[in-house]
C-alpha positions in Angstrom: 52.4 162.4 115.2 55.3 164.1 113.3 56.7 163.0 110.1 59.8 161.4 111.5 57.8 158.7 113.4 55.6 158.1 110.1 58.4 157.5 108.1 60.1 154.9 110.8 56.7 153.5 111.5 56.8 152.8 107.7 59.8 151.5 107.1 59.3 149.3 109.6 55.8 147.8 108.3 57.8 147.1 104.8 60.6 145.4 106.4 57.9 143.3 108.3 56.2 142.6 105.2 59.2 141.6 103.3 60.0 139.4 106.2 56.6 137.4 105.5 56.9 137.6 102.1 60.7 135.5 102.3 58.7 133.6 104.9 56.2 132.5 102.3 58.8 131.8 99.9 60.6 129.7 102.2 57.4 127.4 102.7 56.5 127.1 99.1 60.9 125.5 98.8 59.9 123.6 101.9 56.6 122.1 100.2 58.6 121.7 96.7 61.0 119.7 98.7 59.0 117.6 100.5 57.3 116.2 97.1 60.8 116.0 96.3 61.7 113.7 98.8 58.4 111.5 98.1 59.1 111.1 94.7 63.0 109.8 95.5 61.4 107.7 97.8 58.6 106.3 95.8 61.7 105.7 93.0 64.3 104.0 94.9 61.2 101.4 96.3 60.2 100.2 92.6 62.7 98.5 90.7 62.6 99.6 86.7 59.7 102.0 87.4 57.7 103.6 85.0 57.5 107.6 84.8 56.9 110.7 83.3 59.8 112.8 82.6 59.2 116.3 82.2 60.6 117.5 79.0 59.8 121.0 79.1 56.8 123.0 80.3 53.5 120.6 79.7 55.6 118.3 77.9 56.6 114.6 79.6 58.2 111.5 78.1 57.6 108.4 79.1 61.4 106.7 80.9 61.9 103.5 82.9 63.9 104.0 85.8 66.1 101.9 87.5 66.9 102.9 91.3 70.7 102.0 90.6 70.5 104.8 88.1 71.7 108.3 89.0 69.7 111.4 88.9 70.6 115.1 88.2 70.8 117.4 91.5 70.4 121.0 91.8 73.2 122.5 93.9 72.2 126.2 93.6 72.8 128.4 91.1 71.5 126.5 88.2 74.3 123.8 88.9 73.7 120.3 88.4 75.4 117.0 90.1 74.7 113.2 89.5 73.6 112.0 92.4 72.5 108.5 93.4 68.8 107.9 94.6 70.4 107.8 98.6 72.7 110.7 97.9 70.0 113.0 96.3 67.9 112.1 99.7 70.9 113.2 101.8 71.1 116.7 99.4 67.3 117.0 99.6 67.6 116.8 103.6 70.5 119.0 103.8 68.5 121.4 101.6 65.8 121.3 104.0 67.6 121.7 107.1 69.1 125.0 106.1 65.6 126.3 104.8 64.3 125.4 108.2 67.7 127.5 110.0 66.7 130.4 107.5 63.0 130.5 108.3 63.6 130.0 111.8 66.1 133.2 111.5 62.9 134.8 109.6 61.0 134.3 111.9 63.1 135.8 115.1 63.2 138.7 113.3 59.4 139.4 112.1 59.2 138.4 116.4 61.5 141.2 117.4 60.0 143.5 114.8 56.6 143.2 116.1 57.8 144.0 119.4 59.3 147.1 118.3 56.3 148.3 116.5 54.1 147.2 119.9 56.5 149.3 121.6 56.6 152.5 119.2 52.7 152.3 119.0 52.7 152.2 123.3 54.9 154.8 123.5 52.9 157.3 120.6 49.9 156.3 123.1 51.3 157.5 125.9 52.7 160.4 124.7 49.4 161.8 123.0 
């Protein structure tokens, strides 16, 4: 096998494995904003609910909520929005929409990858 083959060959398996690794990272957003989405909904059925607000890390308070109160959104970037219970739902579901697009995307490519490397390693067969 010459050197020229080992270094695309290698390239190629780091490319896969940072494809899997986004992949990963992508599921643990998906997870974070499923829990998300519970918690909204758990919120906006309990009128004046009791919860802990985390304060910092390992540090809650205490708060009653009211579902006619607003909550503070995330919009990327570190930048924050008051939201309304329903319109933090609707960002929450936009959210995931576009992290399902961009692992779907992900995972096209890691597809065509593999068959690339199939192919490579067929061909080095053949040829030896």
């Amino acid at each position: 096998m010459n050197q020229q083959v080992m270094q695309i060959l290698t390239q190629m398996n780091q490319q896969y494995e940072n494809l899997q690794e986004q992949i990963k990272v992508i599921e643990q957003q998906l997870l974070e904003l499923q829990y998300f989405r519970e918690e909204l909904n758990i919120l906006s059925s309990k009128e004046n609910s009791s919860i802990l607000a985390p304060l910092g890390k390992s540090v809650f308070a205490p708060v009653v909520f009211s579902s006619s109160e607003k909550v503070f959104v995330e919009v990327g970037a570190g930048y924050f929005v008051k939201k309304n219970l329903h319109d933090a739902k609707l960002v929450v579901e936009e959210q995931t929409k576009k992290f399902h697009e961009f692992k779907a995307q992900l995972s096209a490519e890691v597809s065509s990858l593999t068959v690339q490397l199939e192919q490579m390693f067929s061909t080095m067969q053949n040829t030896q």
